[in-house]
mmCIF file of the C-alpha atoms, coordinates in Angstrom:
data_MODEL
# 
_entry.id   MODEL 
# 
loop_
_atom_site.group_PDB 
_atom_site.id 
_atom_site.type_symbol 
_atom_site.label_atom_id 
_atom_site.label_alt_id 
_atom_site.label_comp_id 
_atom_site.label_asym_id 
_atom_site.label_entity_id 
_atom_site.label_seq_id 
_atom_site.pdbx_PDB_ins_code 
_atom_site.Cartn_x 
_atom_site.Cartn_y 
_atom_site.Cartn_z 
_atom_site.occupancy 
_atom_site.B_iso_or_equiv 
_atom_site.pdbx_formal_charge 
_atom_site.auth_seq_id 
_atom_site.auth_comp_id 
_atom_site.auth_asym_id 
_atom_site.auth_atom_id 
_atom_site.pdbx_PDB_model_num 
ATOM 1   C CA . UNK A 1 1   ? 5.733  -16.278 15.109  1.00 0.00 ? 1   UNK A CA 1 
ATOM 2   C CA . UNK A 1 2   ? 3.706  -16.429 12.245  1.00 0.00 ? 2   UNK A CA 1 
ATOM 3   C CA . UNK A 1 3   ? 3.233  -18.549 9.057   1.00 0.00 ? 3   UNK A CA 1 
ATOM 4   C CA . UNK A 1 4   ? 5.671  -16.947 6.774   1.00 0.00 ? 4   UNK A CA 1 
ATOM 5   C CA . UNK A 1 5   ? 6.026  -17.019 2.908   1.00 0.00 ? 5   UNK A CA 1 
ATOM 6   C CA . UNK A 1 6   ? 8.647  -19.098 1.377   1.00 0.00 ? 6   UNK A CA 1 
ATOM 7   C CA . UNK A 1 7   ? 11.327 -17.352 0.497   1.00 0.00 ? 7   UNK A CA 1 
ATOM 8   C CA . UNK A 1 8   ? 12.759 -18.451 -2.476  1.00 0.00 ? 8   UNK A CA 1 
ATOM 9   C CA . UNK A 1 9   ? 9.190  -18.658 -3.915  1.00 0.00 ? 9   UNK A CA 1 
ATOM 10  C CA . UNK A 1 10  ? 9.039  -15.129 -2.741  1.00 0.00 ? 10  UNK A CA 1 
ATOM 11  C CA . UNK A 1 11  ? 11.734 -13.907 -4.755  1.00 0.00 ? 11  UNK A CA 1 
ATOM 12  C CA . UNK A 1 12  ? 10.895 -15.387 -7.465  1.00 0.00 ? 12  UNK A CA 1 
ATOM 13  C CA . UNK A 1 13  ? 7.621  -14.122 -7.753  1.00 0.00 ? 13  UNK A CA 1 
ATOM 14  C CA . UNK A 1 14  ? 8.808  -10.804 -7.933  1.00 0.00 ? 14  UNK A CA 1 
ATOM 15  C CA . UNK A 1 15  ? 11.096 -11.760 -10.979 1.00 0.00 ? 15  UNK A CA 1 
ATOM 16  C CA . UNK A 1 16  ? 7.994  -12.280 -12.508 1.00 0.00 ? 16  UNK A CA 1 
ATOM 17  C CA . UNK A 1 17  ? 6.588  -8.645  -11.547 1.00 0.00 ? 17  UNK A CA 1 
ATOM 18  C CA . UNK A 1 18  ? 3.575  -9.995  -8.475  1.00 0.00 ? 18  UNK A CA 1 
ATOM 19  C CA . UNK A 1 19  ? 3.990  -8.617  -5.424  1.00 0.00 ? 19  UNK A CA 1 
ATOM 20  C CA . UNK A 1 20  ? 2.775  -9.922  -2.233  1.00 0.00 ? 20  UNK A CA 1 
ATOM 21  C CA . UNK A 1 21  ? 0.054  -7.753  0.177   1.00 0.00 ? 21  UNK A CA 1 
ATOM 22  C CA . UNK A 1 22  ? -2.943 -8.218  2.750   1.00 0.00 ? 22  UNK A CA 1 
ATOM 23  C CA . UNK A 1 23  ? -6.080 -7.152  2.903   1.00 0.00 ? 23  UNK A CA 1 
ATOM 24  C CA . UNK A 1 24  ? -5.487 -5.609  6.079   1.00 0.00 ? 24  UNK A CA 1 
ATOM 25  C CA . UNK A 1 25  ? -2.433 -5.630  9.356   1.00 0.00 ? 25  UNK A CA 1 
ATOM 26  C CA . UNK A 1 26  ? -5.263 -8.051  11.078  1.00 0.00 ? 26  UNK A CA 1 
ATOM 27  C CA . UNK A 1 27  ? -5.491 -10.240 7.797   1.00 0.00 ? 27  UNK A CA 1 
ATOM 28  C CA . UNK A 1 28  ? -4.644 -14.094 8.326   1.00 0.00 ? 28  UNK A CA 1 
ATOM 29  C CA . UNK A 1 29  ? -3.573 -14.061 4.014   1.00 0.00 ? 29  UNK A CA 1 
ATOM 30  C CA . UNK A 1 30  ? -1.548 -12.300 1.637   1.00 0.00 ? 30  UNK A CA 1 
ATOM 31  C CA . UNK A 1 31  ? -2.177 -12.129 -1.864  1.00 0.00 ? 31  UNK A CA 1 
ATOM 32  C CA . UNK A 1 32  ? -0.502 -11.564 -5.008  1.00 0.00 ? 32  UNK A CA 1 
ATOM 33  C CA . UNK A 1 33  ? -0.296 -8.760  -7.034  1.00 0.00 ? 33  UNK A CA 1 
ATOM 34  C CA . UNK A 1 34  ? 0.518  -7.908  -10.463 1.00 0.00 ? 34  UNK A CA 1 
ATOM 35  C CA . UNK A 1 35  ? -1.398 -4.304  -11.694 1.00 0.00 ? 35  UNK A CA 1 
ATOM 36  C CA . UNK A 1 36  ? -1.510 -3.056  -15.158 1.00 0.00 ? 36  UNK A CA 1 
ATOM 37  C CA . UNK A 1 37  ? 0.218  -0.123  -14.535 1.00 0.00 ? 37  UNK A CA 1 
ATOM 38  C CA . UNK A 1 38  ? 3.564  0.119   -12.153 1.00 0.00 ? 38  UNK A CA 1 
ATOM 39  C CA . UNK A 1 39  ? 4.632  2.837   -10.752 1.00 0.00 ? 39  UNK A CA 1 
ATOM 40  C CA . UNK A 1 40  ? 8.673  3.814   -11.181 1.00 0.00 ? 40  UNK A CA 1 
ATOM 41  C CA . UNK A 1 41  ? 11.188 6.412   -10.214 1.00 0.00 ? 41  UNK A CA 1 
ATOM 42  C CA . UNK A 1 42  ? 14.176 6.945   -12.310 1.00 0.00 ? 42  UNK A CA 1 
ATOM 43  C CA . UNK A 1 43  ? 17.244 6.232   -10.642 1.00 0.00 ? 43  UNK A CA 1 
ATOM 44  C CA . UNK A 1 44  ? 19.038 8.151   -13.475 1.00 0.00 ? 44  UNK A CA 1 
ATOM 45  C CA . UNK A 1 45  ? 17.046 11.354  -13.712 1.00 0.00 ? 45  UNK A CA 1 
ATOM 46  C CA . UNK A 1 46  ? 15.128 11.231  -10.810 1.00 0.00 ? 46  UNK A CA 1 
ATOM 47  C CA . UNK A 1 47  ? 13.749 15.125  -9.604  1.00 0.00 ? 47  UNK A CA 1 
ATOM 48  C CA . UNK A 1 48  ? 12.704 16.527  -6.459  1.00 0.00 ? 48  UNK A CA 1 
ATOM 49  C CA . UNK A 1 49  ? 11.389 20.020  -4.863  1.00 0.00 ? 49  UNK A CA 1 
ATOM 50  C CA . UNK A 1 50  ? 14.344 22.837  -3.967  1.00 0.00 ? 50  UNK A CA 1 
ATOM 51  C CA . UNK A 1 51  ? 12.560 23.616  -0.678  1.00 0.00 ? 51  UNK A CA 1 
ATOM 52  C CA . UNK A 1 52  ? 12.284 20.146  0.417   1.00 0.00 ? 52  UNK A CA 1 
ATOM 53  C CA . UNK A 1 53  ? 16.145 19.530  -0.703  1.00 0.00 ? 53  UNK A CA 1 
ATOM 54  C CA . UNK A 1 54  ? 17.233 23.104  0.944   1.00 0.00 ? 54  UNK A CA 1 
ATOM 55  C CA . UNK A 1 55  ? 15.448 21.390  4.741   1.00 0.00 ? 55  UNK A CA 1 
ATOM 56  C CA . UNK A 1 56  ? 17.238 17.980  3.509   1.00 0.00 ? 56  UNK A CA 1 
ATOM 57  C CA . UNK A 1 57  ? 21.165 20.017  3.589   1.00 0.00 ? 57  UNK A CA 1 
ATOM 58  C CA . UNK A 1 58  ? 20.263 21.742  6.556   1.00 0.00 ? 58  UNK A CA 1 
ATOM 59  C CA . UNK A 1 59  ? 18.719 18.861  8.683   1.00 0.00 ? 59  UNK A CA 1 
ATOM 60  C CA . UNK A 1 60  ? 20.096 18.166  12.018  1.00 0.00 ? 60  UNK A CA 1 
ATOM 61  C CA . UNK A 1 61  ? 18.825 14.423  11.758  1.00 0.00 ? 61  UNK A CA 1 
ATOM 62  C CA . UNK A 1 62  ? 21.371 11.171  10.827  1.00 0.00 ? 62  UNK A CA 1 
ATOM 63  C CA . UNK A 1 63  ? 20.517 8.326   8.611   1.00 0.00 ? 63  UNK A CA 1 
ATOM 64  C CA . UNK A 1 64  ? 21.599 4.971   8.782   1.00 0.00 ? 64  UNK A CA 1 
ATOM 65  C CA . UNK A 1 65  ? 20.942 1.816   6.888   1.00 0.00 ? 65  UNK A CA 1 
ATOM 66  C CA . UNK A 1 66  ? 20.195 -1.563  8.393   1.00 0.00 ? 66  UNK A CA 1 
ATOM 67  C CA . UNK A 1 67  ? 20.521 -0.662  11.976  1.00 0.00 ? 67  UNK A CA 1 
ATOM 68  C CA . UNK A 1 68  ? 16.516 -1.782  13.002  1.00 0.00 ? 68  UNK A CA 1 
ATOM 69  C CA . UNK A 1 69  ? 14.809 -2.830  10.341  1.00 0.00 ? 69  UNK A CA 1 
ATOM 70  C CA . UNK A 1 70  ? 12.642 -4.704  12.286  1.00 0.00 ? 70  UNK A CA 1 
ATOM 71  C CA . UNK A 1 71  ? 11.551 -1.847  13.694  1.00 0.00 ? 71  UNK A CA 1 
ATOM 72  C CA . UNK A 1 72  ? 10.577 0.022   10.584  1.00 0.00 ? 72  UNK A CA 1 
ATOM 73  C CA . UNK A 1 73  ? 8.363  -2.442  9.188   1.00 0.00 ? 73  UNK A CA 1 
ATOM 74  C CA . UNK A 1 74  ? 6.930  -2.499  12.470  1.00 0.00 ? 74  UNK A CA 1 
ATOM 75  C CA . UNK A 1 75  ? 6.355  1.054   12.642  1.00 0.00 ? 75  UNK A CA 1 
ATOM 76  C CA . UNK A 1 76  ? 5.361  1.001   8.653   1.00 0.00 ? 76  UNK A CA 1 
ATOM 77  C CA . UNK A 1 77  ? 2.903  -1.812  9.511   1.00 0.00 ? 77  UNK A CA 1 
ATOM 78  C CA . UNK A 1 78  ? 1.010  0.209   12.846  1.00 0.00 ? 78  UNK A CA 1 
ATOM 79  C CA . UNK A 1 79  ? 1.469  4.119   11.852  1.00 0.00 ? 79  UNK A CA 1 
ATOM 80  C CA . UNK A 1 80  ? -1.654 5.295   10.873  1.00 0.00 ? 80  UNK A CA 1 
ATOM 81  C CA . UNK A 1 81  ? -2.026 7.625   7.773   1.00 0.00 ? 81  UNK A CA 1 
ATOM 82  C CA . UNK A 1 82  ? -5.423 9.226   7.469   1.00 0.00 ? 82  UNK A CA 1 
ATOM 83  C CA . UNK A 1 83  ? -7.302 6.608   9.241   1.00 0.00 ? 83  UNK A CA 1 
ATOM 84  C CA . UNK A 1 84  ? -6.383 4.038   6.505   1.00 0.00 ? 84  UNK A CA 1 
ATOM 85  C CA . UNK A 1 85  ? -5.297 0.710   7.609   1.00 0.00 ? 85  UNK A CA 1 
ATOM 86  C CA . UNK A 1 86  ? -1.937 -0.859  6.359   1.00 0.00 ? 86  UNK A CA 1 
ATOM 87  C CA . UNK A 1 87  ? -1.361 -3.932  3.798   1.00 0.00 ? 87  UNK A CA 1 
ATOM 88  C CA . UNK A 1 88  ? 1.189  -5.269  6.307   1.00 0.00 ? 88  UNK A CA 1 
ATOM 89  C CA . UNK A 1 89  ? 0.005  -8.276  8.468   1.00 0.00 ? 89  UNK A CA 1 
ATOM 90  C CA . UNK A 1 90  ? 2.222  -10.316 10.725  1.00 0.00 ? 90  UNK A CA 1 
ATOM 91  C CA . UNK A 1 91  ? 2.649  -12.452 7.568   1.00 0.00 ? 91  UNK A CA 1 
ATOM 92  C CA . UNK A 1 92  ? 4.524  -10.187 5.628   1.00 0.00 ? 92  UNK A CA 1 
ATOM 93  C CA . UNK A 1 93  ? 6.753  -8.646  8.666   1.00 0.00 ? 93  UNK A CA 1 
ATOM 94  C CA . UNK A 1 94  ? 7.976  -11.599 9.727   1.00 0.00 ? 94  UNK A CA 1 
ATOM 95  C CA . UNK A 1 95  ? 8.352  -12.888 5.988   1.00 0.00 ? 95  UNK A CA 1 
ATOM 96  C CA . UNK A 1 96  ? 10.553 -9.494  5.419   1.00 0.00 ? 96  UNK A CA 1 
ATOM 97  C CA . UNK A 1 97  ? 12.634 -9.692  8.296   1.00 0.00 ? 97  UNK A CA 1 
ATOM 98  C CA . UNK A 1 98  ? 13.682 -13.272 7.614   1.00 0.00 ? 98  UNK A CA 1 
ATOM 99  C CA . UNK A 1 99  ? 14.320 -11.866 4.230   1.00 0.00 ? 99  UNK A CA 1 
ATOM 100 C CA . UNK A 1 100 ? 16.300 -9.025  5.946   1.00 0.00 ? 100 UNK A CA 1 
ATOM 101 C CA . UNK A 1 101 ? 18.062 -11.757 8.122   1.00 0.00 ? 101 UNK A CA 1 
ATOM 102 C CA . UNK A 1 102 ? 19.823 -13.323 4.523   1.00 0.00 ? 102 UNK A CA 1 
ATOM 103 C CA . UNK A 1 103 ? 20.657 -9.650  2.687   1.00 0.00 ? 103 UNK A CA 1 
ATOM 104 C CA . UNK A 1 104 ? 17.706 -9.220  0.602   1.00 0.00 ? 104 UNK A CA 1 
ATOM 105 C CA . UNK A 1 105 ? 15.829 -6.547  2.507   1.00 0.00 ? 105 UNK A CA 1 
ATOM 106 C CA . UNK A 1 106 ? 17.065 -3.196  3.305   1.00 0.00 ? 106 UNK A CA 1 
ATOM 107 C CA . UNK A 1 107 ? 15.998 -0.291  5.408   1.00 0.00 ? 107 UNK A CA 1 
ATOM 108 C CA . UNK A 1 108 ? 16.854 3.280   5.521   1.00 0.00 ? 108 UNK A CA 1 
ATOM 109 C CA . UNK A 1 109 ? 16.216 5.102   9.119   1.00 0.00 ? 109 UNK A CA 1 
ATOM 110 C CA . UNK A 1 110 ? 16.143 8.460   9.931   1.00 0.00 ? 110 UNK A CA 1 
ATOM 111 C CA . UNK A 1 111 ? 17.319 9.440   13.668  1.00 0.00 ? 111 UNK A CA 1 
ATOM 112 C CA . UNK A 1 112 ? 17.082 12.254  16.096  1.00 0.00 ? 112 UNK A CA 1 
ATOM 113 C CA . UNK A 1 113 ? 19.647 11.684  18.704  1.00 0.00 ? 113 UNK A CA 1 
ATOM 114 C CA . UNK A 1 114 ? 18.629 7.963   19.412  1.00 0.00 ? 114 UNK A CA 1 
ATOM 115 C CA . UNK A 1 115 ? 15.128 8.150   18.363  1.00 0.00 ? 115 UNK A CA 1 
ATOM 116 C CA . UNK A 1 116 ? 13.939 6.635   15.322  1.00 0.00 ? 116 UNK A CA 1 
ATOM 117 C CA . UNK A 1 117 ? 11.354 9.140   13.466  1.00 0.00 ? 117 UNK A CA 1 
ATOM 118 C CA . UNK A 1 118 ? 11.138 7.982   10.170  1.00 0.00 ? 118 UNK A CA 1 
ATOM 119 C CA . UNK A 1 119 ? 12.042 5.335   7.936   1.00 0.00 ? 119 UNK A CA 1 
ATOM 120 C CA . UNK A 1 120 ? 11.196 2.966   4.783   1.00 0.00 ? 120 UNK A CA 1 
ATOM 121 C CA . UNK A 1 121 ? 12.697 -0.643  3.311   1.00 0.00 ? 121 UNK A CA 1 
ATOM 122 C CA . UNK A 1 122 ? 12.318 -2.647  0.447   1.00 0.00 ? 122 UNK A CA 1 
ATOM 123 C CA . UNK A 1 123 ? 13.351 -5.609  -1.113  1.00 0.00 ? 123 UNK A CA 1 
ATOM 124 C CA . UNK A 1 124 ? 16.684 -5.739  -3.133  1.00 0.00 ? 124 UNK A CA 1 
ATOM 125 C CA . UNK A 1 125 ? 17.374 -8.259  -5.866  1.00 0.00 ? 125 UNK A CA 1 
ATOM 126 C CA . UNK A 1 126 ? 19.723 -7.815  -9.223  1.00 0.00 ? 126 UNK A CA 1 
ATOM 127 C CA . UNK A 1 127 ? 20.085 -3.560  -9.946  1.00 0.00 ? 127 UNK A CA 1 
ATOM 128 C CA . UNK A 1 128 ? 16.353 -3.559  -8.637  1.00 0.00 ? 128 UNK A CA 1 
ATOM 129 C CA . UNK A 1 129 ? 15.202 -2.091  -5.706  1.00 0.00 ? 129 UNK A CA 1 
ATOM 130 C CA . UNK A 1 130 ? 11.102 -2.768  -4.737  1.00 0.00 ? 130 UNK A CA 1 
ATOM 131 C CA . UNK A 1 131 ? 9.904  0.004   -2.086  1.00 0.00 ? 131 UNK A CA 1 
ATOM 132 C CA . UNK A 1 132 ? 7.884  -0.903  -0.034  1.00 0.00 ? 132 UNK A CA 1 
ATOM 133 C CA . UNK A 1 133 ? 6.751  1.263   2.607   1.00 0.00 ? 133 UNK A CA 1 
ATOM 134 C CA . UNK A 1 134 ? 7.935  4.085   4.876   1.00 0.00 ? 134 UNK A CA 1 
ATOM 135 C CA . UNK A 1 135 ? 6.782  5.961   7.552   1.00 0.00 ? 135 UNK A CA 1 
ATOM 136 C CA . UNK A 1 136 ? 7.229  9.563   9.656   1.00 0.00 ? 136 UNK A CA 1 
ATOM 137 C CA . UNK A 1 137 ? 6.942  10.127  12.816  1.00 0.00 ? 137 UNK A CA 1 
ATOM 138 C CA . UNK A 1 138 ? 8.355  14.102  11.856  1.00 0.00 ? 138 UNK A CA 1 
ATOM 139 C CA . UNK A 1 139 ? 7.715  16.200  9.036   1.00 0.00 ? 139 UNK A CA 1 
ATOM 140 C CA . UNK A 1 140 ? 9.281  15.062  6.135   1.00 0.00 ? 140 UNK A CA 1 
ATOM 141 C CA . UNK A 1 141 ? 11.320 12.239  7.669   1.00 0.00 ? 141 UNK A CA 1 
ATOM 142 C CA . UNK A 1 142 ? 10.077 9.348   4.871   1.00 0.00 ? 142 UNK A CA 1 
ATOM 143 C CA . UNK A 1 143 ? 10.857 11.587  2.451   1.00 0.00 ? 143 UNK A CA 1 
ATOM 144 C CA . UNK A 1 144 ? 14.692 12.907  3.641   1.00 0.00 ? 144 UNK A CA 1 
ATOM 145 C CA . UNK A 1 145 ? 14.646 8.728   3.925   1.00 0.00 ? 145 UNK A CA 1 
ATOM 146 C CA . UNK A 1 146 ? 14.318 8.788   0.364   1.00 0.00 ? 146 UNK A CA 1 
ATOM 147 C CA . UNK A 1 147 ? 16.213 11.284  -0.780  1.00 0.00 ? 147 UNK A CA 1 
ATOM 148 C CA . UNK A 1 148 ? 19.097 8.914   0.900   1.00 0.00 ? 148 UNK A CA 1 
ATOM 149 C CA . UNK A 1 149 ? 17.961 6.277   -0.563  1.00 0.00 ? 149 UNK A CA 1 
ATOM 150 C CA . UNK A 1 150 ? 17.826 7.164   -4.139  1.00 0.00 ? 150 UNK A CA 1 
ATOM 151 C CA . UNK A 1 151 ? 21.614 8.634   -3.153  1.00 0.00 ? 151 UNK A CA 1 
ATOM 152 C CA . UNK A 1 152 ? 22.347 5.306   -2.900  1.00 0.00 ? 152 UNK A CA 1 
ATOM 153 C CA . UNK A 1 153 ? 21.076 4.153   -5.716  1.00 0.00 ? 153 UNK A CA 1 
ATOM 154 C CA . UNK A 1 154 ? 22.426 6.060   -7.716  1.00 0.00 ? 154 UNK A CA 1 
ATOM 155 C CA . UNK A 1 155 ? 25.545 5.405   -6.199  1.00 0.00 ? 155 UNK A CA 1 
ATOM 156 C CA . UNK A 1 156 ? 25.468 1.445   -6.606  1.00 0.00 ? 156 UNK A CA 1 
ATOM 157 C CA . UNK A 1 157 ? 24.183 1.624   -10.278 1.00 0.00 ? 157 UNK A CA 1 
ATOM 158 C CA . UNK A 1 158 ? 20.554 0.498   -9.646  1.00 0.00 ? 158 UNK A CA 1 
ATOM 159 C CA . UNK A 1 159 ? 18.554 0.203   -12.447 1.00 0.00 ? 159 UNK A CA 1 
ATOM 160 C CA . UNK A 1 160 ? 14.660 0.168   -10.752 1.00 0.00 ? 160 UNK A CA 1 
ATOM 161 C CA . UNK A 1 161 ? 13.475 1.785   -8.196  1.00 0.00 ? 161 UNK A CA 1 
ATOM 162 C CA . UNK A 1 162 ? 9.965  0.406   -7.787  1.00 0.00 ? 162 UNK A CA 1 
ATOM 163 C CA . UNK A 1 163 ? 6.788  2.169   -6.101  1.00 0.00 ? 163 UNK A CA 1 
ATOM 164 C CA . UNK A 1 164 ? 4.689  -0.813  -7.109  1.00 0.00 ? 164 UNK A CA 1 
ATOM 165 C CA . UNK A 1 165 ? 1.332  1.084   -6.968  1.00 0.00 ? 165 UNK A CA 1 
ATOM 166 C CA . UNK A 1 166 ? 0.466  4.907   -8.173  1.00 0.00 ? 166 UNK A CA 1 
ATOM 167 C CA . UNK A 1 167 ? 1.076  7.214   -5.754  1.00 0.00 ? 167 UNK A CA 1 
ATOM 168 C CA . UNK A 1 168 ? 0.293  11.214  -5.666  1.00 0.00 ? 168 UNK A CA 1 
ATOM 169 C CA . UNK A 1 169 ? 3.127  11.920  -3.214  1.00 0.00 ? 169 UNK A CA 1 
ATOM 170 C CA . UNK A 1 170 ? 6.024  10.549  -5.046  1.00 0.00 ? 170 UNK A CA 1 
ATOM 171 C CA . UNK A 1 171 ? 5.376  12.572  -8.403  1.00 0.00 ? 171 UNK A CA 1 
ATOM 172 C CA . UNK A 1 172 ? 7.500  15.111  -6.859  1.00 0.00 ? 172 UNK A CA 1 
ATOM 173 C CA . UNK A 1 173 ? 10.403 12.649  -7.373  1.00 0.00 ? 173 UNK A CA 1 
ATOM 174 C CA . UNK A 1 174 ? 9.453  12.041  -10.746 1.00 0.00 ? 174 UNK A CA 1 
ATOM 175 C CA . UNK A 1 175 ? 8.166  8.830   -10.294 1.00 0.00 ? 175 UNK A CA 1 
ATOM 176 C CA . UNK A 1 176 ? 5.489  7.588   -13.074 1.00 0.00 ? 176 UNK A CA 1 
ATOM 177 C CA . UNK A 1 177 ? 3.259  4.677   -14.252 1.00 0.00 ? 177 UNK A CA 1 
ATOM 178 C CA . UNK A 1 178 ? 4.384  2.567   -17.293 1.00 0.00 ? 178 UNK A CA 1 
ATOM 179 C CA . UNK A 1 179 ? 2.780  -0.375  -18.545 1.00 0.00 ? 179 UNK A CA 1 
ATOM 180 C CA . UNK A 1 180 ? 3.318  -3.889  -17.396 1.00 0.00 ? 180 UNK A CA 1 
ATOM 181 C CA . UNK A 1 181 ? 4.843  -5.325  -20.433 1.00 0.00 ? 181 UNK A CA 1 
ATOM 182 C CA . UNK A 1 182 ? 7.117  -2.308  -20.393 1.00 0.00 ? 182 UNK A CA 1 
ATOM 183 C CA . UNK A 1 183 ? 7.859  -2.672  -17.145 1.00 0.00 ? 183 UNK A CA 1 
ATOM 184 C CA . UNK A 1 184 ? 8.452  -7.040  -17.592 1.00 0.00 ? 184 UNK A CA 1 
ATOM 185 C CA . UNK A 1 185 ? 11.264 -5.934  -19.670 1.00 0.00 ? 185 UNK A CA 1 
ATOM 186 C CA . UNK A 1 186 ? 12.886 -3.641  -17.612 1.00 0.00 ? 186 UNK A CA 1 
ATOM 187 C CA . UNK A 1 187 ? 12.729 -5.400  -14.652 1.00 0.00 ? 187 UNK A CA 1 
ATOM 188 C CA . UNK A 1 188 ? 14.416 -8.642  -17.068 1.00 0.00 ? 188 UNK A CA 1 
ATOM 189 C CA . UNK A 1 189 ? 17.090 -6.610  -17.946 1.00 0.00 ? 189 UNK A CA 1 
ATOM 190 C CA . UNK A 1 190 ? 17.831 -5.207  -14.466 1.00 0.00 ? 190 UNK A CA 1 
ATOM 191 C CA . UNK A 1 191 ? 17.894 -8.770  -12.923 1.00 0.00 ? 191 UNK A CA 1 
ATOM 192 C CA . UNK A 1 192 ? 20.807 -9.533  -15.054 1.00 0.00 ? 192 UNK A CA 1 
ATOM 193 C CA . UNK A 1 193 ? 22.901 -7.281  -13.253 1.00 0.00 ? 193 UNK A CA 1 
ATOM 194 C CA . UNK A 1 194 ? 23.805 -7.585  -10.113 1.00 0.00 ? 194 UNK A CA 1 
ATOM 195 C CA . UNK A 1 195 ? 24.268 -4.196  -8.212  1.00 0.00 ? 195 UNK A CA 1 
ATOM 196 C CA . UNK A 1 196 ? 24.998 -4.121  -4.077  1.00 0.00 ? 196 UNK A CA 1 
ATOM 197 C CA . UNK A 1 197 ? 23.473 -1.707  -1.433  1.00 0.00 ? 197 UNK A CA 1 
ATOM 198 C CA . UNK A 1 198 ? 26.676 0.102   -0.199  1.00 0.00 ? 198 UNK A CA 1 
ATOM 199 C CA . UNK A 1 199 ? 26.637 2.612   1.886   1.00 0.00 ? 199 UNK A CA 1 
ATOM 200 C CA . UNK A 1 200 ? 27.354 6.068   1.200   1.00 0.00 ? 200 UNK A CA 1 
ATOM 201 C CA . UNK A 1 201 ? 31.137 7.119   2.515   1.00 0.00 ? 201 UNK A CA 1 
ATOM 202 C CA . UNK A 1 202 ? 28.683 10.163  4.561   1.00 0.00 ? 202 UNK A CA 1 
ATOM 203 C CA . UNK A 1 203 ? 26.066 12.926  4.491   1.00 0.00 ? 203 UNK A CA 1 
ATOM 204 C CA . UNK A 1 204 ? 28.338 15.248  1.806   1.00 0.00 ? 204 UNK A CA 1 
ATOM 205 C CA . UNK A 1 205 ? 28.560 12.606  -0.686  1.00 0.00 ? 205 UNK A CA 1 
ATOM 206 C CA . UNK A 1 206 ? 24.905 12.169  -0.727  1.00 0.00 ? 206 UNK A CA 1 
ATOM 207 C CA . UNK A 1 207 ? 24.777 15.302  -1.194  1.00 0.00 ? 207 UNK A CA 1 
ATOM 208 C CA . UNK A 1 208 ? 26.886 15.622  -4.191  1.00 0.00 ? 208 UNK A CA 1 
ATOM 209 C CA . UNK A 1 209 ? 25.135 12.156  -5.831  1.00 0.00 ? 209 UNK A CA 1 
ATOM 210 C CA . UNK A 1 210 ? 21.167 14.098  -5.351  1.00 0.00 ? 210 UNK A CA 1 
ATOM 211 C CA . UNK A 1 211 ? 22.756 17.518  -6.503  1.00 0.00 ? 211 UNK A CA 1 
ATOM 212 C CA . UNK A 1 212 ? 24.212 15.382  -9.569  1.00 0.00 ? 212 UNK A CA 1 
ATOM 213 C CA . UNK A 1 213 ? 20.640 15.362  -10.545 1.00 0.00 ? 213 UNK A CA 1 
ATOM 214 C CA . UNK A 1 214 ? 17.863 17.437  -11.820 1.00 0.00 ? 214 UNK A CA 1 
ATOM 215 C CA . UNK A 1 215 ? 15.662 19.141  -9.252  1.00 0.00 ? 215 UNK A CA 1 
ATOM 216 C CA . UNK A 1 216 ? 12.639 21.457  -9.522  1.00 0.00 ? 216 UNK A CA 1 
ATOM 217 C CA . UNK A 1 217 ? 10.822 23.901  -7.217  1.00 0.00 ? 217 UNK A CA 1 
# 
């Protein structure tokens, strides 16, 4: 096993907005990060495509939360995407599975029969949730991941959901950059409430919690 990050240093570091990555999966370090610009989706009015919502209702698939999350990091750290290599070294998955191990991490999986095909986690402290990666191993599967996710959310009274970094793929969701010192007091105000990641009661009600929402074509 690995060197792994303190934890309580950890969390506190993201109360304080850094964010821990490495350079690469075959990196022996992590550093900290703390950019300019972050990267949020709105828990509250949070949007997302009509076609990909209309595959999400019809999908044969089941999600569960917390079942293997040591296998989604896993798969999050090795999964390929366009030839680019992953921030997640040993470091940081055996950091967020001892993290996992004491209620602070979370996963969401996505399942076809037995077989897990898609998935993402994230760190949970106060109303804020920190995303952190995901992964597909079938069209669409990080994404139905997050649909659930933000169900549950929104369910629990989150306050932050956050992407950390800019990414193309999320504005579909509504997510968008704000600047640090916006973001500082955001995050501030969301660690003073303390929400819990329950589970949805099943797949209708997160239904009803997305469809609550605003979505777009």
């Amino acid at each position: 096993m690995s060197k792994i990050i303190d934890l309580n240093s950890l969390i506190e570091f993201y109360k304080k907005a850094y964010f821990p990555m490495a350079d690469s999966k075959y990196s022996e370090e992590i550093k900290f990060y703390k950019p300019k610009l972050r990267f949020i989706i709105p828990i509250s009015n949070f949007h997302y495509p009509k076609k990909l919502f209309s595959e999400f209702k019809k999908t044969k698939y089941s999600f569960k939360i917390d079942q293997n999350f040591a296998k989604v990091i896993e798969l999050c750290k090795e999964i390929k995407r366009k030839d680019q290599d992953t921030w997640i070294n040993e470091i940081i998955l055996d950091t967020y599975i001892e993290l996992h191990k004491i209620g602070k991490c979370h996963s969401v999986e996505c399942y076809e029969d037995d077989n897990l095909i898609g998935g993402l986690y994230g760190l949970h402290i106060g109303s804020c949730f920190f995303g952190e990666s995901m992964f597909s191993l079938k069209t669409n599967t990080s994404k139905f991941c997050l649909l659930y996710l933000l169900a549950i959310l929104k369910k629990n009274n989150f306050s932050i959901l956050d992407s950390q970094f800019f990414n193309p793929h999320l504005v579909q969701f509504g997510a968008y950059e704000i600047e640090t010192e916006i973001y500082e007091n955001k995050l501030k105000e969301s660690l003073e409430i303390e929400s819990f990641f329950k589970e949805v009661n099943n797949f209708q009600e997160v239904l009803s919690l997305l469809q609550s929402t605003n979505q777009r074509s």
